[in-house]
DRENTORKOL-3810 file (N, C-alpha, C; in nm, 4 decimals):
REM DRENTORKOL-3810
@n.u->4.2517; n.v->-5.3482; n.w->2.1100; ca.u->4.2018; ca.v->-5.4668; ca.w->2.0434; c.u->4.1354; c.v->-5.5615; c.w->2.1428
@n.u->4.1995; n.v->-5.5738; n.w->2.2708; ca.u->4.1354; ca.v->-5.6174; ca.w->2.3848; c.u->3.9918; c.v->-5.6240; c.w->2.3959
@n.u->3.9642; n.v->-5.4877; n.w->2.4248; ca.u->3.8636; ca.v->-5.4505; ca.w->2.4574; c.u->3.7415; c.v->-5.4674; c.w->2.3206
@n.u->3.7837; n.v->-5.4928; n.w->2.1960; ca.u->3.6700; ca.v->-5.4809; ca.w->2.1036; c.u->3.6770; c.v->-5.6384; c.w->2.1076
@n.u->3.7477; n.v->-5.7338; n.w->2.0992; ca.u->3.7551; ca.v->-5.8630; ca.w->2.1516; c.u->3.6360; c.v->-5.9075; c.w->2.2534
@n.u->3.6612; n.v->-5.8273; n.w->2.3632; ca.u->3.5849; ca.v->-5.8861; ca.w->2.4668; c.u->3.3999; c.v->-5.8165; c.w->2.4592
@n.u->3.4280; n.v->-5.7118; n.w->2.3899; ca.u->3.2724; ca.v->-5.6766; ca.w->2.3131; c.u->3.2167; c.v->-5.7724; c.w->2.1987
@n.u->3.2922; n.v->-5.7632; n.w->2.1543; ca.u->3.3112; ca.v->-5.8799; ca.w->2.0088; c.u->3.1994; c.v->-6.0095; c.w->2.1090
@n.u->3.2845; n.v->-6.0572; n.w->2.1762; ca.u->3.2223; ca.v->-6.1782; ca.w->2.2299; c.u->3.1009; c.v->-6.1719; c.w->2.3569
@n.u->3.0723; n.v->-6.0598; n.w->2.4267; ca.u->2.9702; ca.v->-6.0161; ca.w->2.4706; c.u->2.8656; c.v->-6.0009; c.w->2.3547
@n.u->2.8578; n.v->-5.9769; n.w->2.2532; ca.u->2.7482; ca.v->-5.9646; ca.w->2.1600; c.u->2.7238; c.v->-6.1263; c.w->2.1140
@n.u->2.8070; n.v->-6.2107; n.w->2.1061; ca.u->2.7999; ca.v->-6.3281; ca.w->2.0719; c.u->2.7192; c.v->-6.3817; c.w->2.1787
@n.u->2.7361; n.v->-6.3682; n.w->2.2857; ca.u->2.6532; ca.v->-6.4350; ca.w->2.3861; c.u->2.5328; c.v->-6.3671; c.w->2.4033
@n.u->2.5116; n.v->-6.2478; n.w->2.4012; ca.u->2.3589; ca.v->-6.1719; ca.w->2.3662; c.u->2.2715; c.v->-6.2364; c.w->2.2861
@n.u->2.3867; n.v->-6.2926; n.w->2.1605; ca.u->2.2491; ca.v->-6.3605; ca.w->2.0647; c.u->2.2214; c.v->-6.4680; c.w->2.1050
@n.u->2.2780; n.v->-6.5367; n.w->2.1631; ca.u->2.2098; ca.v->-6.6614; ca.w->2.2117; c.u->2.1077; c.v->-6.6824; c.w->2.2967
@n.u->2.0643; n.v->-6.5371; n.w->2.3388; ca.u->1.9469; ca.v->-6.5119; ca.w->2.4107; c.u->1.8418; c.v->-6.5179; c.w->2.3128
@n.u->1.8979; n.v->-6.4873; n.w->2.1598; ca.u->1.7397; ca.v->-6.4655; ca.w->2.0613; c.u->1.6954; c.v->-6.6256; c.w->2.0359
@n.u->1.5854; n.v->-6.5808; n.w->1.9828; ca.u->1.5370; ca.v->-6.7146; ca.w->1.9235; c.u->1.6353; c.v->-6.7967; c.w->1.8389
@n.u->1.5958; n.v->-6.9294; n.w->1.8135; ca.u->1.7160; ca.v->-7.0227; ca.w->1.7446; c.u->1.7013; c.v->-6.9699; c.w->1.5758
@n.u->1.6229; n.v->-6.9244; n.w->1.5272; ca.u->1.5555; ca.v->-6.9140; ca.w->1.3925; c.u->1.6434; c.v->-6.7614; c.w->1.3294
@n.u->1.6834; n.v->-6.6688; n.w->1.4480; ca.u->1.7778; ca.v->-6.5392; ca.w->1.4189; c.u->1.8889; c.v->-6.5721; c.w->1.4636
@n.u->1.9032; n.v->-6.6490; n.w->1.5021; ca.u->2.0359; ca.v->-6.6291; ca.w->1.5920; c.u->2.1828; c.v->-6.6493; c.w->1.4308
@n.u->2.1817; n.v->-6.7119; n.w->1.3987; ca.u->2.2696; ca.v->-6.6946; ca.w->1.2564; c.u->2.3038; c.v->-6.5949; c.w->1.1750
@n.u->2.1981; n.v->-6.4921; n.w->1.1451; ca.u->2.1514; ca.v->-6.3845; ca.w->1.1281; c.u->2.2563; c.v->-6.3083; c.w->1.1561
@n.u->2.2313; n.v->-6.3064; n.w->1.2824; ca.u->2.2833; ca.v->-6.1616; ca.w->1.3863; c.u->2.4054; c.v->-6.2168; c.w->1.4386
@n.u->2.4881; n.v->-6.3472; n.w->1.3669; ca.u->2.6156; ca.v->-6.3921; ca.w->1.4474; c.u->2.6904; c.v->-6.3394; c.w->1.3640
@n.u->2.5933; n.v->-6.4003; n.w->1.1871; ca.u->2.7128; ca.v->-6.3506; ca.w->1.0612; c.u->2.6861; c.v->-6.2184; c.w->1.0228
@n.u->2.6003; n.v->-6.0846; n.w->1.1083; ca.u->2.5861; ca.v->-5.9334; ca.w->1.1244; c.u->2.6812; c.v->-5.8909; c.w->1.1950
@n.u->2.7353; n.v->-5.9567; n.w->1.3015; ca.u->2.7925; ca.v->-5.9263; ca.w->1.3901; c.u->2.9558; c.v->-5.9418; c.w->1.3831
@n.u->2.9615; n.v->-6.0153; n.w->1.3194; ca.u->3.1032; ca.v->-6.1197; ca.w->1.2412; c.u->3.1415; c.v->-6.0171; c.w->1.1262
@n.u->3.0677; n.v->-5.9811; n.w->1.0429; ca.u->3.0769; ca.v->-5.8951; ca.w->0.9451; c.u->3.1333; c.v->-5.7609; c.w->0.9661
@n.u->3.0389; n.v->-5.6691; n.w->1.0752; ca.u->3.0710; ca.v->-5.5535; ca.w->1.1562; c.u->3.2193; c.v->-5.5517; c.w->1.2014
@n.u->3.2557; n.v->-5.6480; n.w->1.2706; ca.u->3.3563; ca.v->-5.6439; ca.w->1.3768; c.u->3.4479; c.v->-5.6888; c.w->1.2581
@n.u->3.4468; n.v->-5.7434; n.w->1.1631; ca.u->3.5650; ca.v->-5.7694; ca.w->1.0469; c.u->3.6127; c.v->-5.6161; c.w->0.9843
@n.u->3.4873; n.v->-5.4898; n.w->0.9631; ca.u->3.4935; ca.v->-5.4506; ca.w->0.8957; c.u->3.5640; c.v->-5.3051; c.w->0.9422
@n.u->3.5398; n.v->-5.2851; n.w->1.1162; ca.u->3.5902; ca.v->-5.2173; ca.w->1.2105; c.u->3.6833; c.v->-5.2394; c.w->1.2969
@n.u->3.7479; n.v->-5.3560; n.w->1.2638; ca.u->3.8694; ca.v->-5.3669; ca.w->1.3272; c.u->3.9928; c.v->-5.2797; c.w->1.3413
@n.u->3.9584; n.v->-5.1969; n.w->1.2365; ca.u->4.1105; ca.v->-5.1228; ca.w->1.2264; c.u->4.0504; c.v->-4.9318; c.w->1.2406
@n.u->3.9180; n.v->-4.9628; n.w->1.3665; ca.u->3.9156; ca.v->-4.8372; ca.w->1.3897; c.u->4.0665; c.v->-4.7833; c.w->1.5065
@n.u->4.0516; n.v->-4.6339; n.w->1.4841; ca.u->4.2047; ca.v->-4.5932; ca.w->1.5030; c.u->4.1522; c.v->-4.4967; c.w->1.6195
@n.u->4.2274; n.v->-4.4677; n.w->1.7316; ca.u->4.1313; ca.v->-4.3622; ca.w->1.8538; c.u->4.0743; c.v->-4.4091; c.w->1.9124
@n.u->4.0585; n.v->-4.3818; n.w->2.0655; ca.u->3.9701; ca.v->-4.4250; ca.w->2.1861; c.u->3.8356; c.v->-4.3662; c.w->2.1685
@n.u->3.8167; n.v->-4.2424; n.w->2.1291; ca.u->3.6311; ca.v->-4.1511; ca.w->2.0845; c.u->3.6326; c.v->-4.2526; c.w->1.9986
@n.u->3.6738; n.v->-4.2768; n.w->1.9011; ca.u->3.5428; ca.v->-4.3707; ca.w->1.8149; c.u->3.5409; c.v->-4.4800; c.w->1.8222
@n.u->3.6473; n.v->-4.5370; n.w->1.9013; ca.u->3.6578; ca.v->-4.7061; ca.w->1.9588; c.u->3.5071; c.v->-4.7038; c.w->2.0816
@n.u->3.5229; n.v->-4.5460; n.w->2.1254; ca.u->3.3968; ca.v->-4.5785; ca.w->2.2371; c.u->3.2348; c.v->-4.5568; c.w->2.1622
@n.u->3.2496; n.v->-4.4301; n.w->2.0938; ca.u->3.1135; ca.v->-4.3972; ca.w->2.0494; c.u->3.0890; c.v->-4.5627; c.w->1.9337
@n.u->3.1725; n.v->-4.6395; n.w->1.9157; ca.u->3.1239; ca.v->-4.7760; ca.w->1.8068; c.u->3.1087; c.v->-4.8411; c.w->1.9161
@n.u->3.1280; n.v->-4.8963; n.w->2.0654; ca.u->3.0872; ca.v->-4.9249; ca.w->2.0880; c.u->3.0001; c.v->-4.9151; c.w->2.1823
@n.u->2.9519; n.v->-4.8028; n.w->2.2392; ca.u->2.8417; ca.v->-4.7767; ca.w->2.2568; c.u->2.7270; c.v->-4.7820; c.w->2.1741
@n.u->2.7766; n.v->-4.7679; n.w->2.0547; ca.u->2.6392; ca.v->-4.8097; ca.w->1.9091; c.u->2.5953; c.v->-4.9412; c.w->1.9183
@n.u->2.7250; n.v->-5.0491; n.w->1.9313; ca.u->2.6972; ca.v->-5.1610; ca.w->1.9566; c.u->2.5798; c.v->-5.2205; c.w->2.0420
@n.u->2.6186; n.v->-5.1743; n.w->2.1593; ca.u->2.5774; ca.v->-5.1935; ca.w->2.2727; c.u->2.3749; c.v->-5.1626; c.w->2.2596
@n.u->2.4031; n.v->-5.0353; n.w->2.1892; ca.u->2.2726; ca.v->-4.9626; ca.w->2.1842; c.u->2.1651; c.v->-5.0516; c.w->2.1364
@n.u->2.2982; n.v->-5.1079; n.w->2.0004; ca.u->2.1817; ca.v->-5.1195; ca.w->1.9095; c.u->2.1308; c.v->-5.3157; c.w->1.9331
@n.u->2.2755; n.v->-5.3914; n.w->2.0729; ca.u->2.1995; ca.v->-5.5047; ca.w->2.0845; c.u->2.0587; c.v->-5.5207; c.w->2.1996
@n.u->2.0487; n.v->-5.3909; n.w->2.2553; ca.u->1.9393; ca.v->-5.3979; ca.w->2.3425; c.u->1.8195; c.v->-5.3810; c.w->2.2906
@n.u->1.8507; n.v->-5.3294; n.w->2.1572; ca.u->1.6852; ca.v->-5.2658; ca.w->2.0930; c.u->1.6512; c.v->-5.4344; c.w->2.0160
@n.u->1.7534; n.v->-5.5310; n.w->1.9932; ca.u->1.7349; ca.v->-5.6155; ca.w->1.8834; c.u->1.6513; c.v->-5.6645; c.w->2.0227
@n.u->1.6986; n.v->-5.6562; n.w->2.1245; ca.u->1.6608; ca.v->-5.7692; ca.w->2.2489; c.u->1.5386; c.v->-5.7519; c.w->2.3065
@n.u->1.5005; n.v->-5.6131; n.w->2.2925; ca.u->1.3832; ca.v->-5.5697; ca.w->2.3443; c.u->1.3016; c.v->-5.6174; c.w->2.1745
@n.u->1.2999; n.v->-5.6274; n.w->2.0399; ca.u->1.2238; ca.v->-5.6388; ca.w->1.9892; c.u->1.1559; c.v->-5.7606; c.w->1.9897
@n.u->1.3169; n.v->-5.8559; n.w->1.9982; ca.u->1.1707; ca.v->-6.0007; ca.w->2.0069; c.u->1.1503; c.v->-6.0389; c.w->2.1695
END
């Protein structure tokens, strides 16, 4: 739980890199996700989710 905690809040600070106009967006996307995966069970899919995570905040970052 630690560890999706401290991802949890690494993505929170990612968005504050976006513009002010998304940033709400992608807090209550992100808020939503992590509500809805909290009770993943296993280290493989605790890692492959967050490596998705991860994946998928660099592509948001590279788009704008």
């Amino acid at each position: 739980m630690e560890r999706s905690l401290r991802a949890y809040g690494g993505i929170l600070r990612l968005i504050r890199l976006l513009p002010k106009q998304t940033r709400s967006y992608y807090q209550k996307y992100a808020r939503e996700n992590f509500v809805n995966y909290r009770e993943v069970s296993g280290s493989d899919s605790m890692e492959e989710l967050l490596q998705r995570t991860y994946n998928h905040a660099c592509w948001v970052l590279k788009k704008v």
